[in-house]
C-alpha positions as CSV (number, residue, x, y, z in Angstrom):
1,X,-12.7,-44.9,-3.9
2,X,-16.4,-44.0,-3.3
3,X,-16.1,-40.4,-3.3
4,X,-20.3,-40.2,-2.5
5,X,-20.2,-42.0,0.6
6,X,-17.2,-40.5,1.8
7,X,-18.5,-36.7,1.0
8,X,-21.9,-38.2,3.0
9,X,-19.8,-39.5,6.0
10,X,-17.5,-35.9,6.5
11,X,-21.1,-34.3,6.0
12,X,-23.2,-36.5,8.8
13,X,-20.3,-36.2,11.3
14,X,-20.1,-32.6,11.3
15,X,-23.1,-30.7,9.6
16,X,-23.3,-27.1,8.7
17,X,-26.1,-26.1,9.9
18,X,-28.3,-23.6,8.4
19,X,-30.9,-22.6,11.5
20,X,-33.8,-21.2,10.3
21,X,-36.6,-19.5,13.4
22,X,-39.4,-18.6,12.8
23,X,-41.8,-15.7,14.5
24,X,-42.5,-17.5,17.7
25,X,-40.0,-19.8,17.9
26,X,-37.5,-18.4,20.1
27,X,-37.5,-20.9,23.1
28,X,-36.9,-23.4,19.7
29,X,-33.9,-21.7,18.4
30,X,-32.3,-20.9,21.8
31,X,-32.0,-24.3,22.0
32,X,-30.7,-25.4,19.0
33,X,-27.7,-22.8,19.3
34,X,-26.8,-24.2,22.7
35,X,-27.1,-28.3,21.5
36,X,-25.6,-27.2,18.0
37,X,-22.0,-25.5,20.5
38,X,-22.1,-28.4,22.6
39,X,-21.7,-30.8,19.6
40,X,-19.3,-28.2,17.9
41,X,-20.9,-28.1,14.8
42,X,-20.4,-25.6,13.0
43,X,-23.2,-22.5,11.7
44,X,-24.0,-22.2,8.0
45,X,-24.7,-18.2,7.1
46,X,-25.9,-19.2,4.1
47,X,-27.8,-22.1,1.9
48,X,-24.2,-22.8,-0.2
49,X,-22.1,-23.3,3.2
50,X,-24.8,-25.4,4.8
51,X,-25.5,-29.4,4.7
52,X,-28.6,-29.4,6.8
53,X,-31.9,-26.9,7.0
54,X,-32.9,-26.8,10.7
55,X,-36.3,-24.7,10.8
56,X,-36.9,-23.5,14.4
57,X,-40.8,-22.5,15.4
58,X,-44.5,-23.5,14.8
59,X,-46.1,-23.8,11.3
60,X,-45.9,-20.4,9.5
61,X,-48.0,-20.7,6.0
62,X,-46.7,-17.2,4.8
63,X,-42.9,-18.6,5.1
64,X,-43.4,-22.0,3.0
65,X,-42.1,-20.4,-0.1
66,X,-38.8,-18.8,1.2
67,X,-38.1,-22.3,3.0
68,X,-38.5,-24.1,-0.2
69,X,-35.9,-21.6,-1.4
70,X,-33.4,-21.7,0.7
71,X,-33.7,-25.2,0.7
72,X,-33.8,-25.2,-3.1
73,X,-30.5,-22.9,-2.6
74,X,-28.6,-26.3,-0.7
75,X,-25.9,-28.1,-2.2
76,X,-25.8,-31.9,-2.0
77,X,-25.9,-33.6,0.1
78,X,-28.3,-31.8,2.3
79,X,-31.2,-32.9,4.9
80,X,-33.7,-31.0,6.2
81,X,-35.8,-31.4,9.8
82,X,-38.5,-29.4,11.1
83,X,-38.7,-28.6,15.1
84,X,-41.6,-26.9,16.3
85,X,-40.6,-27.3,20.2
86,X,-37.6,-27.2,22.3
87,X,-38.4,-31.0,23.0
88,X,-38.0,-32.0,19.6
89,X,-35.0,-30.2,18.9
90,X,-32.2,-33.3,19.9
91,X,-34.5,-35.4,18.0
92,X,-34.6,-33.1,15.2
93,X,-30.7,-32.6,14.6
94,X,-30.2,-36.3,15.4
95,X,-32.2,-37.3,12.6
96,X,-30.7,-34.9,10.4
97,X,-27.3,-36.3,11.1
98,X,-28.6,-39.9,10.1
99,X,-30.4,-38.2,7.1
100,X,-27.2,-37.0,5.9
101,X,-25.4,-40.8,6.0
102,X,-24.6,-43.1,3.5
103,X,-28.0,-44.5,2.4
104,X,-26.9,-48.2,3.3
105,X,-26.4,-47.3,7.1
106,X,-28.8,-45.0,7.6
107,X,-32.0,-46.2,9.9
108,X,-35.5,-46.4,8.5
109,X,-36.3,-44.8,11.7
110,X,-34.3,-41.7,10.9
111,X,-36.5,-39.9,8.6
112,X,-38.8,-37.6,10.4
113,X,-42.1,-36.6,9.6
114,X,-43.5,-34.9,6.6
115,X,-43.3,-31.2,7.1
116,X,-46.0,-28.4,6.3
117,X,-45.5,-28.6,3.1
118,X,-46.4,-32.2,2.1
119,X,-43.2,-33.3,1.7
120,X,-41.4,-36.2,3.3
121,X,-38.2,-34.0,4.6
122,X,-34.7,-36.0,4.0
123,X,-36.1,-38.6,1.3
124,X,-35.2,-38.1,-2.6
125,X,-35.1,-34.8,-1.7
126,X,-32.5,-34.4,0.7
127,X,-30.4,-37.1,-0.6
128,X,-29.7,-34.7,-3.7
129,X,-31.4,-32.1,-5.5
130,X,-34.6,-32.0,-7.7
131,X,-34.1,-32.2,-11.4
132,X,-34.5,-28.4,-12.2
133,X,-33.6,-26.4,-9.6
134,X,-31.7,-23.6,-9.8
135,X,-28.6,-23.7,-8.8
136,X,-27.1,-20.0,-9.9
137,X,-25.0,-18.5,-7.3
138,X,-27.1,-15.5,-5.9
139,X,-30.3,-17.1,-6.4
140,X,-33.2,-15.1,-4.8
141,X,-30.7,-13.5,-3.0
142,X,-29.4,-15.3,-1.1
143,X,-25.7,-15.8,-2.1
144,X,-23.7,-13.0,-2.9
145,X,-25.0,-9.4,-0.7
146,X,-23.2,-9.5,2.1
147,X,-24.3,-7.5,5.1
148,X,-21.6,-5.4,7.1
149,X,-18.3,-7.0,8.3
150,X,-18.8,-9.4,5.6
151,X,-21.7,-11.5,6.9
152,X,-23.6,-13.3,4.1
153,X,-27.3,-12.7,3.5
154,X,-30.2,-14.5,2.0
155,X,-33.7,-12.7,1.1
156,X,-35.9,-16.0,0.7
157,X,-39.0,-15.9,-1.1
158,X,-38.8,-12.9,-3.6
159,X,-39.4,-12.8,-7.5
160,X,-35.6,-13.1,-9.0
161,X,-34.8,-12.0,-12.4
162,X,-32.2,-13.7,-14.7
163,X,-28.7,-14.4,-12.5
164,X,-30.9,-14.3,-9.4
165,X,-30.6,-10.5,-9.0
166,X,-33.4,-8.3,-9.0
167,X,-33.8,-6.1,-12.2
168,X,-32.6,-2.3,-11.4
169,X,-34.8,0.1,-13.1
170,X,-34.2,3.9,-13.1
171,X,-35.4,7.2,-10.6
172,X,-33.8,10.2,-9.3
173,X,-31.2,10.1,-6.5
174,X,-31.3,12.3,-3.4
175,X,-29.4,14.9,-5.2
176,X,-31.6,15.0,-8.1
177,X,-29.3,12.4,-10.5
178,X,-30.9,9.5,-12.1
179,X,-29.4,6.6,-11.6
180,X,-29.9,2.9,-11.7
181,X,-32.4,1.6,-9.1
182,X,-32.6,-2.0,-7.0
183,X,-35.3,-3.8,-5.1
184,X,-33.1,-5.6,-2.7
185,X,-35.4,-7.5,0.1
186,X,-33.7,-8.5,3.4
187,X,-35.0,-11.1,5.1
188,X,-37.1,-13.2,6.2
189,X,-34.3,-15.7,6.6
190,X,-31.2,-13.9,7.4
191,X,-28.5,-14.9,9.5
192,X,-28.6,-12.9,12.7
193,X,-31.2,-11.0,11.7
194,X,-34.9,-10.8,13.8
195,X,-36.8,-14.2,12.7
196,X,-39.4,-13.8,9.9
197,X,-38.5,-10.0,9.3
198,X,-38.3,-8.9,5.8
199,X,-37.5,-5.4,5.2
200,X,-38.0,-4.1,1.6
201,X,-35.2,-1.6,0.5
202,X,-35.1,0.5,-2.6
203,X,-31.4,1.3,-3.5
204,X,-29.5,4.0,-6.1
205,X,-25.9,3.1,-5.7
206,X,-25.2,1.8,-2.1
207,X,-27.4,4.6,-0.9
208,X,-31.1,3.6,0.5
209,X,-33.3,5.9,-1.1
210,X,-37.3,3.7,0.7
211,X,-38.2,1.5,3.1
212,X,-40.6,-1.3,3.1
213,X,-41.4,-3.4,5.8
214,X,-43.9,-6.2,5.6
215,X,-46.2,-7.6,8.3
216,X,-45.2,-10.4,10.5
217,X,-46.3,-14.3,9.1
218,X,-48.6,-15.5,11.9
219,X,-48.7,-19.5,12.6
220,X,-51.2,-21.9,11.9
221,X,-52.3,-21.9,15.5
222,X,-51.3,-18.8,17.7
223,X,-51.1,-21.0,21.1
224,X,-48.1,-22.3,19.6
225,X,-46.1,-19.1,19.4
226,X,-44.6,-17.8,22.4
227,X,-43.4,-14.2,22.7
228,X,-40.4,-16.3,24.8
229,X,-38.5,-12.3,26.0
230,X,-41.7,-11.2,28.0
231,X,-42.9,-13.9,29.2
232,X,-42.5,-12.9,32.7
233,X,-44.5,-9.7,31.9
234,X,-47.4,-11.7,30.1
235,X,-47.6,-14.3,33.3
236,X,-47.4,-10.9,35.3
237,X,-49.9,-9.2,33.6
238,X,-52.7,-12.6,33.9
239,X,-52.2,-12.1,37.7
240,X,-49.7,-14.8,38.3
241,X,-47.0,-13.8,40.8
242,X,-43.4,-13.4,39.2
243,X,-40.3,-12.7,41.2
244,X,-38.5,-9.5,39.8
245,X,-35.5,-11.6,39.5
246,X,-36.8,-13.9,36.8
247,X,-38.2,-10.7,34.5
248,X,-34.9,-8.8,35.1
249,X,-32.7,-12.3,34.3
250,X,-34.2,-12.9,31.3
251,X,-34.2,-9.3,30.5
252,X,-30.4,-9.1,30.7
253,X,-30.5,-12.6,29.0
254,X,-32.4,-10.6,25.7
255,X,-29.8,-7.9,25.2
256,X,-27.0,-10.4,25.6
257,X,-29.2,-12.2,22.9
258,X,-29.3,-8.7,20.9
259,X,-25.9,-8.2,21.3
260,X,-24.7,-11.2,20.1
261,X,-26.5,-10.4,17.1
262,X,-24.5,-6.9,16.4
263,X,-21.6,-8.4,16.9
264,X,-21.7,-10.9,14.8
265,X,-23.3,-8.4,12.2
266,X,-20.2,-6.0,13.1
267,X,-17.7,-8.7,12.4
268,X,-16.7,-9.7,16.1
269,X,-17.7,-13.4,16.0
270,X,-15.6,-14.4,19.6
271,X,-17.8,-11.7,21.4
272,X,-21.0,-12.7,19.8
273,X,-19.9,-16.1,20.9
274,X,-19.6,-15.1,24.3
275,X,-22.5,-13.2,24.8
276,X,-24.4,-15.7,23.9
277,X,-22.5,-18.2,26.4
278,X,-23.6,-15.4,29.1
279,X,-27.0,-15.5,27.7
280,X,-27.2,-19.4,27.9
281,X,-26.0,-19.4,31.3
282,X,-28.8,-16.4,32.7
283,X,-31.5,-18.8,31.5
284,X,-30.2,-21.9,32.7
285,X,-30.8,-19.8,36.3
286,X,-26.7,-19.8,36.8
287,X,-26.4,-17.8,40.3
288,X,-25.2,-14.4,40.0
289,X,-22.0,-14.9,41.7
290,X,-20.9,-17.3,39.0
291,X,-22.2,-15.1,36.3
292,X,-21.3,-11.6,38.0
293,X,-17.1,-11.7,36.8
294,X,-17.6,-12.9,33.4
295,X,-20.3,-10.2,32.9
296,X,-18.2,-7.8,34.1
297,X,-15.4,-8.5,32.0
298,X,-18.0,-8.9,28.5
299,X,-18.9,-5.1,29.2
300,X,-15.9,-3.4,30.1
301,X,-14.4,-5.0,26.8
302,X,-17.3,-4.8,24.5
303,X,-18.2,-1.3,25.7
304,X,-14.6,0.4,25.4
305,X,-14.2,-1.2,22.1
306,X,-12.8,1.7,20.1
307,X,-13.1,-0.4,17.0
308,X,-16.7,-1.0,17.2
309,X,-17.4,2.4,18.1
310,X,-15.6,3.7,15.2
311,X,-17.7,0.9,13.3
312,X,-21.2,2.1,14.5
313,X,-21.0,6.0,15.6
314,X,-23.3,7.7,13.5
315,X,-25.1,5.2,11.8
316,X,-28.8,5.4,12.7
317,X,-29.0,8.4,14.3
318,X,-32.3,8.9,16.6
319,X,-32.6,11.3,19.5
320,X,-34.4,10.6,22.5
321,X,-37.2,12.7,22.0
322,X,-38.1,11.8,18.7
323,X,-37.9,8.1,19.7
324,X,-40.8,8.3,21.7
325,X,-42.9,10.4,20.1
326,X,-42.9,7.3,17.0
327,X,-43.8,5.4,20.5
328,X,-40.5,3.9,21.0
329,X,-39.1,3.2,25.0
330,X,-36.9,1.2,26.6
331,X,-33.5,1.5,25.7
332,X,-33.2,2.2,22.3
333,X,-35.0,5.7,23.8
334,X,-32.7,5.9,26.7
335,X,-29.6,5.4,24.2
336,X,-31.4,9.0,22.2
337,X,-28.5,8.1,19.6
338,X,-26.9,6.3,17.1
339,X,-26.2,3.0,17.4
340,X,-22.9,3.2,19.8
341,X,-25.3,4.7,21.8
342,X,-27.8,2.0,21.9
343,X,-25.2,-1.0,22.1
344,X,-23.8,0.6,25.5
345,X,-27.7,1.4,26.4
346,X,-27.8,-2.1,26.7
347,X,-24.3,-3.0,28.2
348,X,-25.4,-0.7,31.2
349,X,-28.9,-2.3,31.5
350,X,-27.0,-5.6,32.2
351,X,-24.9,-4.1,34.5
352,X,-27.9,-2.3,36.2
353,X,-29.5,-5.6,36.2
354,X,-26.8,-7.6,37.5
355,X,-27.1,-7.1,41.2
356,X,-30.9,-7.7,41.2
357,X,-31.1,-11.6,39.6
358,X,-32.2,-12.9,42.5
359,X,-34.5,-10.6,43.5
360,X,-37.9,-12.1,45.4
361,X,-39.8,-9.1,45.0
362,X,-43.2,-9.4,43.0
363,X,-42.8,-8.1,39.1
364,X,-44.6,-5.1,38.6
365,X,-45.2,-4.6,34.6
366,X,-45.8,-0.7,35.2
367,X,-42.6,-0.1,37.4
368,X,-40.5,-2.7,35.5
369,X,-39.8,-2.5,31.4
370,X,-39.8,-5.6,29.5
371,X,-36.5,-6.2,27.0
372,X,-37.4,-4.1,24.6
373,X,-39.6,-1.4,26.7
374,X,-43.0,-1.1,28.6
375,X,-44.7,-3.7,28.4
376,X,-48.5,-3.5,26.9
377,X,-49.8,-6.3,24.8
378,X,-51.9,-3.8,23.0
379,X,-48.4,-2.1,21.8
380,X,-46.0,-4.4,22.3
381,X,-42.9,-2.7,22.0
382,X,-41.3,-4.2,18.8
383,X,-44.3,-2.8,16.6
384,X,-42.8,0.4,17.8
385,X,-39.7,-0.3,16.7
386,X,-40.0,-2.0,13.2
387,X,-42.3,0.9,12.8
388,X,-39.4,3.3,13.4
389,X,-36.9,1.2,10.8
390,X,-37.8,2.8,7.6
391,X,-37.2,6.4,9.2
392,X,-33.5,4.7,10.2
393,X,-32.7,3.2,7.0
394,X,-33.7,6.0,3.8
395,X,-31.0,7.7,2.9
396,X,-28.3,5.1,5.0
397,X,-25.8,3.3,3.1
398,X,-26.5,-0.4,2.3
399,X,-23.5,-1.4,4.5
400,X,-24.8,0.6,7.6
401,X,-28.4,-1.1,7.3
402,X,-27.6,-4.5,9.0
403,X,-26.1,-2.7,11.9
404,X,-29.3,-0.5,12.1
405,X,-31.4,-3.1,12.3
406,X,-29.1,-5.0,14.8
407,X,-29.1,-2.4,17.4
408,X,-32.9,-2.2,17.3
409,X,-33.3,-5.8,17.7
410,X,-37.0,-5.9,17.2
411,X,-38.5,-9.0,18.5
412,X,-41.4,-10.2,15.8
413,X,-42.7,-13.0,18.6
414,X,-44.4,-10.0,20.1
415,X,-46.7,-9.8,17.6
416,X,-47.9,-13.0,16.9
417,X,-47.6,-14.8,20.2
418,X,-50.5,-16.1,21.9
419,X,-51.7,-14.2,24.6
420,X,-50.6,-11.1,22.9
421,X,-52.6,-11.9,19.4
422,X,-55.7,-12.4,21.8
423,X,-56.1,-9.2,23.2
424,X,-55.4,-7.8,19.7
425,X,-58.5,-9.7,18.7
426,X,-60.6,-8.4,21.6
């Protein structure tokens, strides 16, 4: 029996799919989730469960290094493919597919091009792995921490020490005990996670005792990053008319994006699935009356969960007031809570929202907030809010820190989209 071309058929009819976006490559990854349902093919939340890398988003230099990583971190057989528009994305997981086939069936036309890196994605290379490479469980993080409700998480491009885990050295607790201390990085390549974030965490025990967060990676060329959630505000803002109805659709269409996110975090995967079904269908331009019941229904349950406010009360706590004096707004000021609060923030900004998709009216930027609050490219919100994540995290349990980060949802396309890294420039 050939084991090797039957393991390569069951893994080109089917891939796992490890998707990994970039900053500024929304529009790119909101694509691939809806092609990758549609085909039934199933998510990978880490390098180990996944057969093919799918990189979402423009050229990022900063980011080579954790992508070689996580593709390092890929059992065979494995392909990887490269799509740096929504265009290219059928073309993209099409060729990974044929990548992944037996080698005697597979079309010369199916490898695509070399990626940023030099190399020629889905030859030797994805066929099996590089003499060499590490293959330890946990390496550079990214097998074996899991996030809360059990979701798997993978750093990508930090230093590892022997075992893949980083060395713990020593410092006094928050009750004055020494104990053992741990780098642990999160991000940039996490699943559900805000692409290209990496948030540094010192940890004694399971406790977060400091919070690091590093800049954004900026792409090779900013015009090919799109801040894809404000759109409407940045066409707004250069004068072009906007109808409300398209800013507050694909606002609603963001937190059902964000909350797709917690849930998954939280360990409610059918939600997550259907908020981002809901999601899908906003920005396809579905009218609001066959959108209006199924929304309905997605908040009432989500919001009166008991379970996941058991999960979240009290994690993250942030009141109002001191949410805007770090220079955060939108809802996650509104909410002035933990992150039960800000979850349901969002659930009643949909429903507020709801009635008004097809509104003709002109977008005004100063009446009307953008996802994540006012708009100004100057500020764009999300600095505002990765600024406030350290404050969040120290002193939160390792457990409670995905969830934190979930509910906050920052949206690192903000700060290296085009239009928005020009007036930053002056």
């Amino acid at each position: 029996m050939d084991l090797t071309g039957l393991t390569l058929r069951v893994a080109a009819a089917r891939p796992h799919v490890l998707l990994a976006a970039v900053p500024g490559g929304t529009a790119v990854r909101l694509a691939a989730e809806r092609l990758l349902r549609a085909r039934d093919w199933p998510r990978a939340s880490t390098p180990a469960q996944a057969d093919l890398l799918f990189v979402a988003g423009p050229d990022l230099p900063e980011l080579r290094t954790p992508l070689e990583r996580l593709w390092r971190d890929m059992p065979a057989p494995r392909a990887r493919v490269h799509a740096r528009t929504a265009d290219e994305v059928e073309d993209a997981l099409n060729a990974g597919r044929a990548l992944l086939g037996p080698p005697a069936v597979r079309p010369a036309s199916a490898a695509p091009p070399a990626d940023a890196g030099g190399h020629r994605e889905g030859d030797h290379g994805a066929r099996e792995r590089h003499e060499g490479d590490d293959q330890t469980p946990g390496h550079d993080g990214h097998g074996d921490h899991r996030g809360h409700g059990g979701h798997d998480g993978h750093s990508g491009g930090q230093t590892e020490m022997p075992g893949g885990l980083p060395m713990a050295g020593q410092g006094a607790d928050r009750d004055g005990l020494t104990l053992d201390q741990l780098h642990l990085p999160l991000g940039p390549f996490l699943a559900d996670w805000p692409a290209g974030l990496t948030v540094r965490l010192v940890l004694q025990g399971d406790v977060v005792q400091r919070v690091d967060v590093d800049e954004p990676a900026r792409p090779i060329d900013d015009a090919a990053a799109e801040a894809f959630w404000v759109q409407p505000w940045l066409r707004a803002a250069s004068g072009e008319p906007v109808p409300v109805g398209e800013a507050v659709r694909r606002r609603a269409a963001a937190h059902l994006d964000s909350l797709g996110r917690l849930l998954a975090v939280a360990g409610w995967p059918a939600e997550a699935v259907r908020a981002w079904r809901l999601r899908d269908d906003l920005l396809s331009g579905a009218p609001r009356a066959a959108v209006a019941p199924r929304l309905e229904r997605f908040t009432r349950r989500v919001g009166g969960s008991r379970t996941l406010a058991w999960l979240t009360r009290g994690i993250g706590v942030v009141t109002a007031q001191k949410a805007r004096e770090a220079g955060v707004g939108g809802p996650a000021a509104r909410a002035g809570g933990d992150v039960t609060s800000r979850y349901r923030q969002w659930l009643a900004d949909i429903r507020r929202d709801l009635p008004r998709l097809e509104d003709p009216a002109p977008l005004d930027v100063a009446v009307e907030d953008s996802p994540r609050g006012p708009w100004s490219a100057e500020h764009p919100p999300s600095a505002a809010l990765i600024a406030l994540l350290p404050r969040l995290l120290e002193g939160a349990e390792l457990a409670a820190a995905r969830l934190v980060v979930a509910s906050l949802d920052p949206d690192p396309d903000e700060l290296v989209s085009r239009g928005v890294v020009e007036v930053a420039r002056g």
